[in-house]
Steps between C-alpha positions, in 0.01 A plus 500: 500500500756748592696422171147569321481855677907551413414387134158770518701761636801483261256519222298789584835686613612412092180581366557869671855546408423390149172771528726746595770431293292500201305821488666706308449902538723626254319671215723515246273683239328781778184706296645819450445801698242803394635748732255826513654821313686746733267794343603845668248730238197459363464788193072504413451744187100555438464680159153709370511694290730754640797520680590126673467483901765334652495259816820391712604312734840504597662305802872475469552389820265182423375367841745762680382730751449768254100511337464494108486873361163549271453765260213578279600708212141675485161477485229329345206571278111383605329282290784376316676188419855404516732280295736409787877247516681479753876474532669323762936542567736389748710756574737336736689407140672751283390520286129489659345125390191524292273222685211608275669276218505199783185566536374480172697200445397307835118633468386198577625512822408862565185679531412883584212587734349831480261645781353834438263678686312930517539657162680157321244303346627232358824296430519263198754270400628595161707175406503102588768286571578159269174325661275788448537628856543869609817597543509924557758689347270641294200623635212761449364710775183698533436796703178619613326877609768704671670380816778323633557165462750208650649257243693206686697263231650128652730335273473110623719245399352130441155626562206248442418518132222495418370703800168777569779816466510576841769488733318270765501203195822596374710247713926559424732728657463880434838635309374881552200635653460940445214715572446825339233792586425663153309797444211575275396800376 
């Protein structure tokens, strides 16, 4: 009996060396890595008719101490509608990196949210990535009676897609998040 238990024991101690000694967790092909972009502006141009409005968000400092600068170069008209793109750069480089052209290439895997609320009516998507999904660096925007107006713009990266445009369906990591106050006259 006791050479029966010896016997049981020496077995199960092999079978757990042997489990042990087999797993292998080397991965010698890892999935490659789709870091976020390091994006330190975010250039909106909205063109009418007349002179283009410019929106920016600048943050050189990235997640430093220091808040992003925004400037509005002016003004906007009621009751009109805006062909809008947006640029995005990482200016930690130098020259500055043009992430809009990663963007457009990776669309698939990036998605602009728009929230606009007072005197901005409406925010449409003005192009689609490879699947038909929005992608937003190209947008139109719609302003209302005179006013002011907020419009908040979320870059995520590996959103949900397809998805209901909002940011609480959106799902991915958020590259750059800016709100702007616009005027409306």
């Amino acid at each position: 009996m006791k050479n029966n238990n010896a016997i049981k024991s020496i077995l199960l101690l092999c079978f757990v060396v042997f489990g042990f000694v087999s797993c292998d967790n080397d991965d010698d092909n890892p999935a490659p890595i789709d870091e976020e972009e390091v994006i330190t502006t975010m250039n909106v141009r909205l063109t009418a008719s007349g002179s283009p409005v410019t929106l920016t968000s600048q943050d050189l400092d990235g997640d430093g101490p220091n808040p992003p600068e925004i400037t509005v170069s002016g003004n906007l008209v009621s009751n009109t509608t805006y062909n809008g793109s947006i640029e995005l750069l990482n200016e930690t480089e130098t020259p500055a990196e043009d992430i809009t052209a990663e963007v457009e290439e990776e669309d698939e895997e990036h998605q602009f949210f728009f929230t606009a609320s007072g005197a901005i009516t409406s925010v449409d998507y003005d192009d689609e990535d490879g699947d038909g999904n929005p992608v937003g660096l190209l947008f139109t925007l719609t302003t209302g009676d005179a006013g002011s107006g907020t419009l908040q713009i979320t870059l995520r990266h590996e959103p949900k897609k397809p998805n209901d445009g909002t940011l609480a369906d959106a799902g991915g990591e958020t590259d750059i998040a800016q709100s702007f106050t616009l005027v409306v006259e």
